[in-house]
LUMLO-189579 format. One record per residue (C-alpha): x, y negated, z; residue in three letters. Coordinates in steps of 0.05 Angstrom, whole numbers, padded with zeros to 5 digits, m for minus. Last residue first. Example, Ala and Ser with C-alpha at 12.3 -4.5 7.8 and 13.67 -1.06 7.14 Angstrom:
LUMLO-189579
    east   north      up  resn
   00273   00021   00143   SER
   00246   00090   00156   ALA
***
This chain:
LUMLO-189579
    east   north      up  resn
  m00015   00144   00036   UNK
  m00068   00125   00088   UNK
  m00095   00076   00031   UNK
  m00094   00133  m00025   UNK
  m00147   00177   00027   UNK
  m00180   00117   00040   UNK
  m00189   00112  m00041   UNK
  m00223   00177  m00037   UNK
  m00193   00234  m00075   UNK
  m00210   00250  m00142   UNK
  m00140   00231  m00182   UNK
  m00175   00169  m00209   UNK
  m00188   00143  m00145   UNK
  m00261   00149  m00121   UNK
  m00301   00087  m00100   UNK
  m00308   00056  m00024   UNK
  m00369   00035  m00007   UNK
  m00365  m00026   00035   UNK
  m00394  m00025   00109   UNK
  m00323  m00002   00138   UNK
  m00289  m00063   00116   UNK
  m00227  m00056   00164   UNK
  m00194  m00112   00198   UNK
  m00139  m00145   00164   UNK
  m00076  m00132   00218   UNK
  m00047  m00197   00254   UNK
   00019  m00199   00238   UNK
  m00002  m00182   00163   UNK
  m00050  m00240   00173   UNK
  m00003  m00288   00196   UNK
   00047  m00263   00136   UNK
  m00007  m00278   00089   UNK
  m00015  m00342   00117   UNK
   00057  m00366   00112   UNK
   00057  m00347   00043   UNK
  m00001  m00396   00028   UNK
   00031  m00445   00065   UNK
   00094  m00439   00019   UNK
   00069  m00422  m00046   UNK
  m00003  m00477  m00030   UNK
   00056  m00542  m00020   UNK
   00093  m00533  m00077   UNK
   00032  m00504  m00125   UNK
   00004  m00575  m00115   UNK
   00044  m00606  m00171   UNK
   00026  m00563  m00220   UNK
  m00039  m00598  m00213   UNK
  m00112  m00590  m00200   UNK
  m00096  m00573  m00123   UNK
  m00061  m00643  m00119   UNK
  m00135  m00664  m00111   UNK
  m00151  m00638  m00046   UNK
  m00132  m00590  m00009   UNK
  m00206  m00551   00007   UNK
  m00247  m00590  m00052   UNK
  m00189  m00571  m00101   UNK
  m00178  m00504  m00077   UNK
  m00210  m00467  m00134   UNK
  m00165  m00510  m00179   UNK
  m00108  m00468  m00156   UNK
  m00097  m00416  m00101   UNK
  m00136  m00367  m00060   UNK
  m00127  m00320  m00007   UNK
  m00163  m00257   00011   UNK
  m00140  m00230   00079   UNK
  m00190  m00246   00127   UNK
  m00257  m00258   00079   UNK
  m00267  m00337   00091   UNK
  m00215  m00351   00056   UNK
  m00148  m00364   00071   UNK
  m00111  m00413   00033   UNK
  m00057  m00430   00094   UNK
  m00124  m00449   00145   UNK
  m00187  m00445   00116   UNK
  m00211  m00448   00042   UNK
  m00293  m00450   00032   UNK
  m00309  m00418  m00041   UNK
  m00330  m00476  m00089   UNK
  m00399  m00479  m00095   UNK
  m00410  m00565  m00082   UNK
  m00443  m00561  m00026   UNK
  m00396  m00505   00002   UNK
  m00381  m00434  m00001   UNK
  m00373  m00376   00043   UNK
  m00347  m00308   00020   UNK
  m00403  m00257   00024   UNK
  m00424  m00257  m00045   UNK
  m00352  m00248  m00074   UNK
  m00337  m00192  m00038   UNK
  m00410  m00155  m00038   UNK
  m00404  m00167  m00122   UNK
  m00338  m00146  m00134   UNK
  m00289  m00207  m00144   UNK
  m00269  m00214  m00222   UNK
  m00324  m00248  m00229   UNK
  m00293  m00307  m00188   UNK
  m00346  m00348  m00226   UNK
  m00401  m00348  m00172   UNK
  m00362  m00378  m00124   UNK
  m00347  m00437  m00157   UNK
  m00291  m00487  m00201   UNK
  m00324  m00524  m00243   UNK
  m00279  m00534  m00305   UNK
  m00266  m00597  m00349   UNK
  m00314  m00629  m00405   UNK
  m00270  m00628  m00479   UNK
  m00330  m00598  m00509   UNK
  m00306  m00589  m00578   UNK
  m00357  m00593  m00632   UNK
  m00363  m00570  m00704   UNK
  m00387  m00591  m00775   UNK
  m00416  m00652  m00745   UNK
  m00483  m00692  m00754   UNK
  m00507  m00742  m00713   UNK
  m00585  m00758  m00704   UNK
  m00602  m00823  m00657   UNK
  m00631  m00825  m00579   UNK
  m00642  m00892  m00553   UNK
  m00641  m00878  m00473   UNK
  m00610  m00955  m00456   UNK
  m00550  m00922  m00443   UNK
  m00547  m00888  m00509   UNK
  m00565  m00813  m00528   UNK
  m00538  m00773  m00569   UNK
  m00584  m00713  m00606   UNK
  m00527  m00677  m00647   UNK
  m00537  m00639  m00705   UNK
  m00485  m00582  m00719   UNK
  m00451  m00546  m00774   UNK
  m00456  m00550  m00850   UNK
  m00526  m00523  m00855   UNK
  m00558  m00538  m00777   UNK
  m00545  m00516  m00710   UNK
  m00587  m00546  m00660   UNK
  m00563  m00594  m00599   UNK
  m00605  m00632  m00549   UNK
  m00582  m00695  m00507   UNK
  m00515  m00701  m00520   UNK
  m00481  m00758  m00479   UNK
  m00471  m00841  m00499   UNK
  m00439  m00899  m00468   UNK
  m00378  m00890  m00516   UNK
  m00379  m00862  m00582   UNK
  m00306  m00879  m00604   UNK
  m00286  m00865  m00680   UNK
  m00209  m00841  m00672   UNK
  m00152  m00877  m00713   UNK
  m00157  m00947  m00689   UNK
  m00145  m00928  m00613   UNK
  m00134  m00860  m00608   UNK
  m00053  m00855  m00629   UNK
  m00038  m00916  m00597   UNK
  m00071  m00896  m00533   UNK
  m00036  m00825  m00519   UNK
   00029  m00852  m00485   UNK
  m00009  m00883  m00432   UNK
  m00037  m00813  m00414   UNK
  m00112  m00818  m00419   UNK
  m00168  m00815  m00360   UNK
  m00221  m00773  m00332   UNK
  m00228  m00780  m00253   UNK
  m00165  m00779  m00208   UNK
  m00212  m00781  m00136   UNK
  m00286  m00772  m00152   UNK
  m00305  m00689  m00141   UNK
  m00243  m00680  m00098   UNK
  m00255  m00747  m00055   UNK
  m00331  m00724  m00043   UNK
  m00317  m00657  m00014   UNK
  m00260  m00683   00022   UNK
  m00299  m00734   00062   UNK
  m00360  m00676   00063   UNK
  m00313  m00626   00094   UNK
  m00291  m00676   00150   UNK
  m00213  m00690   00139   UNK
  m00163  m00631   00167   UNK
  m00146  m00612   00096   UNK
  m00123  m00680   00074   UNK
  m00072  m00682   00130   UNK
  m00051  m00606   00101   UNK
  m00057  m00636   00033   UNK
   00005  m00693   00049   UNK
   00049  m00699  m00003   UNK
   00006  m00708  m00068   UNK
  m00064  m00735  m00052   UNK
  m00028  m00772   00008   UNK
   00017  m00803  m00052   UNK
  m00040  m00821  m00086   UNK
  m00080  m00851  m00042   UNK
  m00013  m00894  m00025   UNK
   00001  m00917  m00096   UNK
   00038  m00893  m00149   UNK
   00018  m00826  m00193   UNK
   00002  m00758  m00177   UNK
   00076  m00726  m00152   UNK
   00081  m00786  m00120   UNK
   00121  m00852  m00134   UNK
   00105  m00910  m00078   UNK
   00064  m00973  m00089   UNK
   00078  m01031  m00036   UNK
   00145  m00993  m00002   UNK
   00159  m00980  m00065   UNK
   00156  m01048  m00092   UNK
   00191  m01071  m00032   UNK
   00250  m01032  m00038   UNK
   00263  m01054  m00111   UNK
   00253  m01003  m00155   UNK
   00289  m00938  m00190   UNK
   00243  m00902  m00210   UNK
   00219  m00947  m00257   UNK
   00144  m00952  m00266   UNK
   00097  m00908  m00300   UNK
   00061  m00938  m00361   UNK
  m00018  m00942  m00345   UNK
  m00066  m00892  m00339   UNK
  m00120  m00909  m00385   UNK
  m00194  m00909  m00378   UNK
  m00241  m00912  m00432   UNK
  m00305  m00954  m00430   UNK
  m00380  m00939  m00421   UNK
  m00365  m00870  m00400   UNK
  m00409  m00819  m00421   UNK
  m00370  m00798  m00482   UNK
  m00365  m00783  m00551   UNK
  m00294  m00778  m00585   UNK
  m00295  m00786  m00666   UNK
  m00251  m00744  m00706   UNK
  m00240  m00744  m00781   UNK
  m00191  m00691  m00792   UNK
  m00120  m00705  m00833   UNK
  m00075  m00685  m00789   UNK
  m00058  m00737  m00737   UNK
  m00133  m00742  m00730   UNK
  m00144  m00670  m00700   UNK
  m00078  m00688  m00655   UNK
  m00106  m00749  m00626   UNK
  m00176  m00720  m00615   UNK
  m00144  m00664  m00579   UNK
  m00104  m00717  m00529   UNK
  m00162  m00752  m00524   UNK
  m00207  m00707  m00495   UNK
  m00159  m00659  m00459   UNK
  m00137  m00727  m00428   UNK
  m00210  m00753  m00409   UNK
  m00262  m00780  m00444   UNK
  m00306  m00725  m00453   UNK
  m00337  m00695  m00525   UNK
  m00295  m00681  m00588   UNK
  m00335  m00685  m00652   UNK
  m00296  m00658  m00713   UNK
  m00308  m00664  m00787   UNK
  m00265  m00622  m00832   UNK
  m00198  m00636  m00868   UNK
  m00158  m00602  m00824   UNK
  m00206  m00567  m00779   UNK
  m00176  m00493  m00779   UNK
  m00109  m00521  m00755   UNK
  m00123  m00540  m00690   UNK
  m00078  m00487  m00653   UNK
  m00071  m00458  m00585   UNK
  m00154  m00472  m00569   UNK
  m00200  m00449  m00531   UNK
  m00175  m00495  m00482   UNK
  m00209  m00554  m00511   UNK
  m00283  m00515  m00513   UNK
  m00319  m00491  m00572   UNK
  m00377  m00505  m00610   UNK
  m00405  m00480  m00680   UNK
  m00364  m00424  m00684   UNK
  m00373  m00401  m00617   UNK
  m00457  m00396  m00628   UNK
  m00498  m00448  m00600   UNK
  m00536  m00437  m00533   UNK
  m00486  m00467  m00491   UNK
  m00489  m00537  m00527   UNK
  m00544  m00575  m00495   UNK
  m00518  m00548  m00423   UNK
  m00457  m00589  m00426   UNK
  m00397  m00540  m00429   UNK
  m00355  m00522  m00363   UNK
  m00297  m00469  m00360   UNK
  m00280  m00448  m00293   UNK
  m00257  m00375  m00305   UNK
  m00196  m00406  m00349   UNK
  m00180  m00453  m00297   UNK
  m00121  m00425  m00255   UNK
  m00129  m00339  m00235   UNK
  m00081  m00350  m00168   UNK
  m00117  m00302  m00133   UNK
  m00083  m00278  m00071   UNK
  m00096  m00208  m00046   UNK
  m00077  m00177   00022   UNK
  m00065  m00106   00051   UNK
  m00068  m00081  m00014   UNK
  m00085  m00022  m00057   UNK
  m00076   00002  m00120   UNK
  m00122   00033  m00171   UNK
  m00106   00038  m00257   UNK
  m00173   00034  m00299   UNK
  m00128   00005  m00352   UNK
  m00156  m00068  m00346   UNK
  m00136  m00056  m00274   UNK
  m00168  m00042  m00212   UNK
  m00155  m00071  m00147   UNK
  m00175  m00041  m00074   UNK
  m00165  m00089  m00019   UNK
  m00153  m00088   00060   UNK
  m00152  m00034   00115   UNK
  m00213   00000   00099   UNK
  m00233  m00034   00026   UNK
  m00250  m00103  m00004   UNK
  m00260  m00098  m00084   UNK
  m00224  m00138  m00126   UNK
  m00243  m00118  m00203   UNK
  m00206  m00129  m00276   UNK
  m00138  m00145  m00259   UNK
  m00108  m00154  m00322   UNK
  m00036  m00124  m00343   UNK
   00027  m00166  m00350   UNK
   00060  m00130  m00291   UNK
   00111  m00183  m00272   UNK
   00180  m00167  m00253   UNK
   00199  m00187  m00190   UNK
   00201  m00277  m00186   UNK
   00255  m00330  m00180   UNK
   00288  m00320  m00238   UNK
   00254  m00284  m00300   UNK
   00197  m00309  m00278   UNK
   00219  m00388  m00274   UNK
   00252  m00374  m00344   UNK
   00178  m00361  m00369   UNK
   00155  m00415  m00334   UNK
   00207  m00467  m00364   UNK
   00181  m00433  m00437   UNK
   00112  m00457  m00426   UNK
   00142  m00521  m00403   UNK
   00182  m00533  m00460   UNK
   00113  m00510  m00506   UNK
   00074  m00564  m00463   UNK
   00122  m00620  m00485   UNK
   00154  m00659  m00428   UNK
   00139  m00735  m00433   UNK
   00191  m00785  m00413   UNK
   00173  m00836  m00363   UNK
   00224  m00801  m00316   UNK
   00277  m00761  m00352   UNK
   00284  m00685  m00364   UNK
   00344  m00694  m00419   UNK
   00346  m00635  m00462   UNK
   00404  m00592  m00481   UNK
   00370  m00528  m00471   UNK
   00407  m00509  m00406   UNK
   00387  m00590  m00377   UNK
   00311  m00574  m00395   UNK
   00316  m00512  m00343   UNK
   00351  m00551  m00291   UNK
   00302  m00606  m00295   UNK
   00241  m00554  m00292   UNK
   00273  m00532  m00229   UNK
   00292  m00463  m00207   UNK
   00336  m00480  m00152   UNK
   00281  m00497  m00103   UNK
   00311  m00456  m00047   UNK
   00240  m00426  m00026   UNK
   00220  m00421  m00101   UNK
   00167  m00470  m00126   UNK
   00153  m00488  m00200   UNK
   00157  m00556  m00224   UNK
   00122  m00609  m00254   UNK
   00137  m00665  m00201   UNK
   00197  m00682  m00236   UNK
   00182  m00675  m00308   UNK
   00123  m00736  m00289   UNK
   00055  m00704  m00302   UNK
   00016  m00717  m00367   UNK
   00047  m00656  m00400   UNK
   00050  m00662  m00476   UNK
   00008  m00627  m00526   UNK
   00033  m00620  m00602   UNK
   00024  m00539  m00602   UNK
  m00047  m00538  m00579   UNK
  m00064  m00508  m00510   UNK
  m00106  m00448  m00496   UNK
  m00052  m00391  m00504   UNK
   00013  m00410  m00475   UNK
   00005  m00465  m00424   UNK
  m00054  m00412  m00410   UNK
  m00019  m00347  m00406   UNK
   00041  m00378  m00364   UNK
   00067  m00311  m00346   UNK
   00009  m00254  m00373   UNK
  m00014  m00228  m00315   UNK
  m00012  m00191  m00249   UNK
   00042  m00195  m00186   UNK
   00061  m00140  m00139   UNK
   00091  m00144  m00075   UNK
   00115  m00112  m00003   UNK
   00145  m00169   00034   UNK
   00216  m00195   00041   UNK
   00202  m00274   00050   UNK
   00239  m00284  m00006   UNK
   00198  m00246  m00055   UNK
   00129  m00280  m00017   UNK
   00162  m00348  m00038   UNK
   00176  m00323  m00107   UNK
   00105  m00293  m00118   UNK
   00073  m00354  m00089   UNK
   00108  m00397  m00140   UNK
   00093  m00351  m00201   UNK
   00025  m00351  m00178   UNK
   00012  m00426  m00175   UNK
   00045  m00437  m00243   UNK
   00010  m00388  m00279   UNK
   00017  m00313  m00265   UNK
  m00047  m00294  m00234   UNK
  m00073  m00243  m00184   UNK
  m00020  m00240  m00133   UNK
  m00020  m00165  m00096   UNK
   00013  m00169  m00030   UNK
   00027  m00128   00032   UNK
   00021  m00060  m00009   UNK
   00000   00000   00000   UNK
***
């Protein structure tokens, strides 16, 4: 059995992994390294974040993304966008590092079990665990407006569905949000030859603006610090300080993850929309039907005027919501018994324990537990080593049994308490 099984090999998991390496316990780690940098974002992407608060944790922080950059001959500088493919690859070398081999198959089903957690994988392969943590990032979060759910995949799609943009050059695009997925898609639609227009709910778009110098006076720092999210002092409690952020009342921090950071384009990302992108702003999709040629939009205006638009295809560029419900990987008594709050997302105690002993979580999931670093590579720091911490607490402590569950045959026939007490 084993201390440890991550779920997850994206940033957060690959930093828990390392930290949980270190600290000498029994592990196992699932997925495809960096499936998401690698599979669901355009080639052309940047990362918004600064170089320096994109990187991975290990316990001796060796394994930088500066580090990385510096062995390819590239210059990691501040102000300086990273492209997503660098990254990509940075993970890769992170794993290769820092972390024991990853097993690159899916975890299919968590199931709680006497003395802790039966997995299965894609393969219908069983192992045990003393404690899980999922690390599974955004993929199970994605959110599309209700108009367009209905429509088939062809018709309408969402931004991380995406590792290349190729198939509309030349066609007619409509990309919907106004945030950096948003624009950053839009950009690189028009950049090759597709006529793009961004609709979104927002009466204006917001841009973040161009980062300061690092190097500052002391006062200007003292007035606006650098964090891992941007300057300012929100920000930098955002980014340093998520076990202060933790301890404020749920509804404080339910409210600041759901608000705080809201949809906004990199500075380096405004030339390329403005002038080249038609902007539908003040307006949402009101009803959707597919049509010859693609897609006819209802879109409403503020003042509730609703016009016809026409579109060969859509891109719902809208985020993830992060609940309870969409752990589907979690068997159904698991993931109906963990306690959630007003907004769905599972409840996170203390280190990213839930409220199952012994099932942690990390990520996006977290958001409304740790705040808004959660929703960035940035926050992996912080969750590898609490997280770790926890797991080790609970190991101390013993999970206690799930004798209520039924517990499924192994593939060899015997009972799975049978392969626990092994």
């Amino acid at each position: 059995m084993y201390d440890l099984l991550v779920v997850g090999a994206g940033p957060y998991g690959l930093s828990i992994a390392s930290h949980a390496a270190a600290a000498g316990l029994r592990l196992k780690v699932f997925g495809r390294p960096m499936a998401s940098w690698r599979d669901h974002m355009p080639r052309g992407m940047f990362l918004k974040s600064e170089p320096w608060a994109s990187n991975l944790s290990s316990p001796q922080g060796r394994w930088t993304l500066e580090r990385y950059c510096a062995g390819q001959g590239v210059s990691a500088r501040h102000g300086e966008p990273i492209p997503v493919e660098m990254f990509a690859a940075y993970g890769l070398w992170f794993a290769r590092n820092a972390v024991p081999e990853v097993d690159e198959r899916t975890v299919t089903r968590v199931s709680p079990c006497p003395g802790g957690f039966e997995t299965v994988t894609e393969d219908g392969e069983v192992l045990h665990a003393r404690t899980v943590a999922l690390a599974v990032g955004v993929m199970p979060f994605v959110e599309v407006p209700g108009a367009l759910r209905e429509l088939d995949p062809a018709l309408v799609s969402h931004s991380s569905h995406h590792s290349a943009l190729d198939r509309f050059r030349g066609g007619d695009v409509t990309v919907i949000g106004g945030g950096q997925a948003a624009l950053e898609t839009a950009a690189l639609l028009a950049e090759q030859g597709t006529h793009t227009r961004v609709l979104a709910r927002a009466a204006r778009l917001t841009w973040n603006d161009v980062p300061p110098p690092w190097e500052r006076p002391w006062w200007r720092s003292a007035r606006s610090p650098h964090s891992g999210l941007g300057c300012g002092w929100r920000n930098w409690f955002y980014a340093e300080r998520p076990g202060l952020f933790h301890r404020l009342p749920e509804t404080t921090r339910a409210r600041i993850a759901g608000t705080a950071l809201g949809p906004a384009g990199a500075w380096w990302v405004r030339d390329r929309v403005e002038g080249s992108v038609e902007l539908l702003l003040g307006q949402e999709v009101s009803a959707a039907r597919a049509v010859a040629g693609g897609v006819r939009l209802d879109v409403r205006d503020r003042a509730g005027t609703v016009r016809p638009l026409e579109t060969e295809h859509v891109i719902a560029a809208t985020g993830f919501t992060a609940t309870r419900e969409r752990l589907e990987l979690l068997s159904e008594e698991l993931r109906g018994g963990l306690a959630a709050g007003a907004d769905g997302a599972p409840e996170i105690g203390r280190d990213f324990e839930s409220s199952h002993p012994g099932l942690f979580m990390a990520g996006l999931v977290t958001a409304s537990g740790y705040g808004p670093a959660m929703r960035f590579v940035h926050g992996a720091t912080y969750t590898a080593g609490a997280l770790v911490r926890g797991v080790r607490r609970r190991l101390d402590k013993g999970t206690p049994s799930v004798g209520a569950v039924r517990v499924p045959e192994s593939r060899d026939g015997r009972g799975a308490v049978d392969a626990v007490r092994r």
